[in-house]
C-alpha positions as CSV (number, residue, x, y, z in Angstrom):
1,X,67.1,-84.0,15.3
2,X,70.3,-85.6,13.1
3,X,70.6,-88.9,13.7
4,X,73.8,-90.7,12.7
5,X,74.6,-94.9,12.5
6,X,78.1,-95.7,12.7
7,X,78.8,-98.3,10.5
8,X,81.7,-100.8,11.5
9,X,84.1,-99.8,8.4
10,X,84.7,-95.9,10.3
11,X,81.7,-94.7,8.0
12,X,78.8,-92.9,9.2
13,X,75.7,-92.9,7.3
14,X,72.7,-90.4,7.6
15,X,69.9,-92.1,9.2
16,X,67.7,-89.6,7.3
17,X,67.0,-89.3,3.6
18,X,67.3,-87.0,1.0
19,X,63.7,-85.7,1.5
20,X,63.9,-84.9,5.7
21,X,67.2,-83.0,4.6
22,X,65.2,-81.1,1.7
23,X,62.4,-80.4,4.0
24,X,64.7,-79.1,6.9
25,X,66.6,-76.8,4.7
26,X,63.2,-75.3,2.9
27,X,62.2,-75.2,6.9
28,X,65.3,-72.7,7.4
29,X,64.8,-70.9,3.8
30,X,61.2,-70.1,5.2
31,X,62.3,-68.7,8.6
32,X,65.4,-66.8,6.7
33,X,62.7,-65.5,4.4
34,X,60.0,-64.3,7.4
35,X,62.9,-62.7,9.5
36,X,64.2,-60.6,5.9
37,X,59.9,-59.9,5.4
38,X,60.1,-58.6,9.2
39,X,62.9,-55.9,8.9
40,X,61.8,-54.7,5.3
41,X,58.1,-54.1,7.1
42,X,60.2,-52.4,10.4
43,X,61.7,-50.5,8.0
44,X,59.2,-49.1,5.8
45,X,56.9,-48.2,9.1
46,X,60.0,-46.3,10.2
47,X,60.3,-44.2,6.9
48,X,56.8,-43.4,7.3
49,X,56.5,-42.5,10.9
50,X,60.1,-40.5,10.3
């Protein structure tokens, strides 16, 4: 969830720090990672049922 304060000078600051944005992004490296895992394994079953 991004939360955002607006901050009366027209700036917006990110409620969350550094680490929750480092943590989210190694979240999505992971998934990327698994997905990329998935279609190399589809693909070698297929080369050796084909």
């Amino acid at each position: 969830m991004d939360a955002d304060i607006d901050v009366g000078d027209d700036y917006i600051d990110d409620a969350r720090g550094p680490i929750a944005e480092l943590q989210e992004a190694m979240a999505l490296a992971w998934r990327v990672l698994v997905v990329w895992g998935v279609v190399l394994a589809l693909f070698v079953l297929a080369g050796r049922i084909g």
